[in-house]
FISE-335517 format. One record per residue (C-alpha): x, y, z; residue in three letters. Coordinates in Angstrom, 1 decimal. Example, Ala and Ser with C-alpha at 12.3 -4.5 7.8 and 13.67 -1.06 7.14 Angstrom:
BEGIN
- px,py,pz,code
- 12.3,-4.5,7.8,Ala
- 13.7,-1.1,7.1,Ser
This chain:
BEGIN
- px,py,pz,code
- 12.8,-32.7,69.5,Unk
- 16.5,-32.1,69.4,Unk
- 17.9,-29.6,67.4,Unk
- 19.0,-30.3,64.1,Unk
- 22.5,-29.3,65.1,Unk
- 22.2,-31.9,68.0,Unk
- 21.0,-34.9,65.6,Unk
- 23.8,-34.4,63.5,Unk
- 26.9,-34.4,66.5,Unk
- 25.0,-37.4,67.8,Unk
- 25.5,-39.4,64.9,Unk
- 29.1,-41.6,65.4,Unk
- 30.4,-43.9,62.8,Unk
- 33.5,-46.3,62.5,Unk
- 35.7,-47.4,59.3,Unk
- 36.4,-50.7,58.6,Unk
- 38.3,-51.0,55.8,Unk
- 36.2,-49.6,53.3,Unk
- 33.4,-49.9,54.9,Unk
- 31.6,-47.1,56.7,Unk
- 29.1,-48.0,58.9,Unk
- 26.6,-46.0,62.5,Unk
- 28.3,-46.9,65.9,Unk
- 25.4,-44.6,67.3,Unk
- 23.3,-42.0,66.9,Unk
- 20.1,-40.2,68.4,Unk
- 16.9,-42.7,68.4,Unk
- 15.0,-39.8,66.8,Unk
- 17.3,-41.1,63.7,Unk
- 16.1,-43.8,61.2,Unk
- 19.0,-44.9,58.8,Unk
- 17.7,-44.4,54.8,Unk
- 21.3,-44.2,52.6,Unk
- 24.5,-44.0,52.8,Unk
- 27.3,-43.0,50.2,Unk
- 30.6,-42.3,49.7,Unk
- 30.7,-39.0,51.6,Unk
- 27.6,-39.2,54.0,Unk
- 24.6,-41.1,56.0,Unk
- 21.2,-39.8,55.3,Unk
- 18.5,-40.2,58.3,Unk
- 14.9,-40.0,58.3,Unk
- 14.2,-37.7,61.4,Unk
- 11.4,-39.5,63.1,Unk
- 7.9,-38.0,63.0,Unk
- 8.7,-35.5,60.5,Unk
- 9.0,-34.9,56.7,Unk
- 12.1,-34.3,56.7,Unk
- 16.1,-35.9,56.2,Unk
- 19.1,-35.1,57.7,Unk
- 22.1,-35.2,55.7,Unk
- 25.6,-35.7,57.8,Unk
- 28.7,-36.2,56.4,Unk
- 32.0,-37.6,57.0,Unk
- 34.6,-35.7,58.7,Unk
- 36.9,-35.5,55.3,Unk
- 33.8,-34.3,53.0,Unk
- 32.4,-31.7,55.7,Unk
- 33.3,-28.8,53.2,Unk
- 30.6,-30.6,51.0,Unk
- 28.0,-29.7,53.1,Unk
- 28.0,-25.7,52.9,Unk
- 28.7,-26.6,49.2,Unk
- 25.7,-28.6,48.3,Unk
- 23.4,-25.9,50.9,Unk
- 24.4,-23.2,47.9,Unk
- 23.3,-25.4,45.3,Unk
- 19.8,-25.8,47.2,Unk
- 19.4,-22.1,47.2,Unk
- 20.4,-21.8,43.7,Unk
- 17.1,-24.4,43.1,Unk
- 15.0,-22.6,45.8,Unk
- 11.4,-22.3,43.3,Unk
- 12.1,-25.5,41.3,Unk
- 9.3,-28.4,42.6,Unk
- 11.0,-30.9,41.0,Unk
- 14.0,-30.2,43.9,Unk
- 13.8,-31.4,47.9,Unk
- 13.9,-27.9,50.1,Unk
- 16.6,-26.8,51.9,Unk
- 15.8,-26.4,55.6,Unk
- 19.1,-25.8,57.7,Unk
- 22.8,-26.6,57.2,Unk
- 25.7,-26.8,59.4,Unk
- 29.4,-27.7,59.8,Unk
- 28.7,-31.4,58.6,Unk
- 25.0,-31.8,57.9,Unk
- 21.8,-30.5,55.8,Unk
- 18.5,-30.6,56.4,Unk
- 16.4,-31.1,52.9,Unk
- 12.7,-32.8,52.3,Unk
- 11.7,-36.2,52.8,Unk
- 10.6,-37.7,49.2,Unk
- 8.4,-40.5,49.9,Unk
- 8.7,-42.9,46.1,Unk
- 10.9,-45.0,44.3,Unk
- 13.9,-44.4,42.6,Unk
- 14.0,-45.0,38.5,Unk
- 16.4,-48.0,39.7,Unk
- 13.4,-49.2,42.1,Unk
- 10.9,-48.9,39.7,Unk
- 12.7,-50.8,36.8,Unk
- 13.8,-53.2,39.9,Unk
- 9.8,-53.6,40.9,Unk
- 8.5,-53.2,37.2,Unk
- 7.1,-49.5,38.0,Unk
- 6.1,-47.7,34.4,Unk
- 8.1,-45.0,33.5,Unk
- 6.7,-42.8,31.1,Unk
- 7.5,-40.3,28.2,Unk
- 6.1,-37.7,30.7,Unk
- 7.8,-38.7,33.4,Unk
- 11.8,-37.9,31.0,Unk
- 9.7,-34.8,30.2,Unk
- 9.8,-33.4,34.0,Unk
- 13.3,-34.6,34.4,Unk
- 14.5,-32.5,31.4,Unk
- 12.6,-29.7,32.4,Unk
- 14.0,-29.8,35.8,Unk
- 17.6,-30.3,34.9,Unk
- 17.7,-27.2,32.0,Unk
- 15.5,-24.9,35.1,Unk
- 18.7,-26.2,37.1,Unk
- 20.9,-25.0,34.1,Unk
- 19.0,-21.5,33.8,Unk
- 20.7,-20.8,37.6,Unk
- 23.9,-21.6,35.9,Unk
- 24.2,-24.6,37.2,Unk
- 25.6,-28.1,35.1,Unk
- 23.7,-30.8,36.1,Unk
- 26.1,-33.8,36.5,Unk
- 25.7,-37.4,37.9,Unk
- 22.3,-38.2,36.8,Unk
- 21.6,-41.6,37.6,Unk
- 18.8,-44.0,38.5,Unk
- 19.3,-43.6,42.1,Unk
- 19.2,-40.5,42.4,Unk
- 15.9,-39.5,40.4,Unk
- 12.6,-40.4,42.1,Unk
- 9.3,-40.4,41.0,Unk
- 7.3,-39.4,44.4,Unk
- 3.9,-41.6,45.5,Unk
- 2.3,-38.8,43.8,Unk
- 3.8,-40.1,40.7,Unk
- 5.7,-36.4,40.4,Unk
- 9.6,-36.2,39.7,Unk
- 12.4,-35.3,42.5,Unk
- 16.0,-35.2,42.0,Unk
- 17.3,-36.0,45.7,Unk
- 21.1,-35.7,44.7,Unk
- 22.6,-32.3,43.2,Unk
- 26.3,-32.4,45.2,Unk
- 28.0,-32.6,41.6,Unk
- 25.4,-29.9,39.9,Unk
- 28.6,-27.2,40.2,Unk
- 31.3,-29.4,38.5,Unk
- 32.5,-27.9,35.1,Unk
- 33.4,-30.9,32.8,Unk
- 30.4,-32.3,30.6,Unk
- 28.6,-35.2,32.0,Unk
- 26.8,-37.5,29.5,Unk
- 24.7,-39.7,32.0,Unk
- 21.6,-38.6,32.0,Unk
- 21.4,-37.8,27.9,Unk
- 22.6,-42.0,27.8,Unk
- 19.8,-42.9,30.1,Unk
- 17.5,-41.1,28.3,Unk
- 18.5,-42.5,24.9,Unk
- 17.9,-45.9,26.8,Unk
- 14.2,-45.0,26.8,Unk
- 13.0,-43.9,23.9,Unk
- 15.3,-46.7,21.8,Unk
- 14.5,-49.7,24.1,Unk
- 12.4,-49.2,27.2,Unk
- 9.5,-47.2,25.7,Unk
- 8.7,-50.0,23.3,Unk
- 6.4,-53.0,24.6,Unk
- 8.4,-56.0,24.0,Unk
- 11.2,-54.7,26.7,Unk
- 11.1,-56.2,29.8,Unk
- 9.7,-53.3,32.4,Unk
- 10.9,-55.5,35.3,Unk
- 14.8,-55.9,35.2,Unk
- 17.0,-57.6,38.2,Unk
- 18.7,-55.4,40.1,Unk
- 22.0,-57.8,39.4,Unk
- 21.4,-56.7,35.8,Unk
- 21.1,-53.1,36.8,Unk
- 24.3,-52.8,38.4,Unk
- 26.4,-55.2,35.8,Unk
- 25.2,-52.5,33.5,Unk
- 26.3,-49.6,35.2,Unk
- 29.7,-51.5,35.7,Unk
- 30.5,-51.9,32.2,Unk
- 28.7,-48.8,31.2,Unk
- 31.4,-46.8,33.9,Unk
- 34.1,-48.9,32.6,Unk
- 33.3,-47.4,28.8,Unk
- 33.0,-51.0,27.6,Unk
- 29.3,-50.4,26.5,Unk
- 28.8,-46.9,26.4,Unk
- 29.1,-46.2,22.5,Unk
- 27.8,-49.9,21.6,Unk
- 24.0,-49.2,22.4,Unk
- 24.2,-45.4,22.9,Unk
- 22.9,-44.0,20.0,Unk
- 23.3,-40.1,20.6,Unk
- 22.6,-38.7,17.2,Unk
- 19.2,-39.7,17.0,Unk
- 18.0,-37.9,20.1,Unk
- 18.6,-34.5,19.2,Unk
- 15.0,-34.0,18.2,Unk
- 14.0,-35.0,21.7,Unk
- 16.6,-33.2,23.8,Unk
- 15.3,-30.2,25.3,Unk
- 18.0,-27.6,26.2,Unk
């Protein structure tokens, strides 16, 4: 196999408007996400992703490795492998994503908010801030554990309310049997419109009641 160095210069991409899409890349490279600032390949055969980024978020990359350090210990966090100019190298997490599993009506449970907290205030303990929690970016594995496959904004310095929202979601409406555990994922993302937009985010949020189940 290539080296990981390799994989990541072979990967070429064009912009079309705003859209980013692969014009090539090595065959040993199996397309799983994209973002704003990045593709992220399975690298055939192994247990492992690549992460390679755009040439104006580069400087992300060394950025997001120190954060991986700062985690190095924590299960509930993909390993860092190898980073470069433009790429990282971190765990393959074979699962579903919270927005998967509310998508395919996948049970979330009380224990499974438990491992999330506990991972985000062992995050905090490094002196990190765990920001941009959202249902993409928290899996639970095929071995029904917990990973958090997305920690580039887990050094930014202003509070970030997501995940204590989402939380507050469960225990006032998703732990209770009469909500639906299967939701459309149209629904999903109208939700997260309006919810970025501030147009819902006090009108179900009901912080004041969770402080007896925060942890941290």
């Amino acid at each position: 196999m290539k080296s990981f160095s390799e994989l990541a210069y072979s990967v070429k991409y064009e912009i079309t408007g705003s859209r980013t899409r692969v014009k090539d890349k090595d065959p040993a490279l199996e397309l799983i996400g994209e973002g704003r600032s990045a593709f992220v390949f399975r690298i055939n055969s192994t247990n492992k992703v690549i992460k390679v980024f755009f040439a104006p978020f580069c400087h992300l990359a060394k950025e997001e490795a120190e954060i991986y350090k700062k985690l190095i210990g924590i299960p509930s966090y993909p390993e860092l492998y190898e980073f470069g100019a433009n790429y990282l190298v971190i765990d393959y997490v074979d699962g579903n994503t919270l927005f998967n599993c509310l998508v395919k009506g996948i049970m979330v449970t009380s224990d499974h908010i438990k491992e999330i907290d506990s991972a985000l205030l062992q995050a905090k303990k490094k002196g990190l801030n765990p920001s941009d929690i959202h249902l993409r970016n928290i899996m639970i594995t095929s071995h029904g554990d917990i990973k958090i496959i997305d920690v580039a904004r887990f050094r930014q310095t202003k509070k970030c309310s997501q995940w204590i929202d989402l939380k507050t979601g469960f225990y006032h409406y998703y732990k209770y049997r009469i909500f639906p555990k299967k939701i459309p994922a149209f629904l999903l993302n109208t939700i997260a419109f309006f919810y970025k937009k501030k147009l819902i985010h006090r009108f179900f949020i009901k912080k004041s009641n969770l402080k007896n189940k925060m942890v941290g």
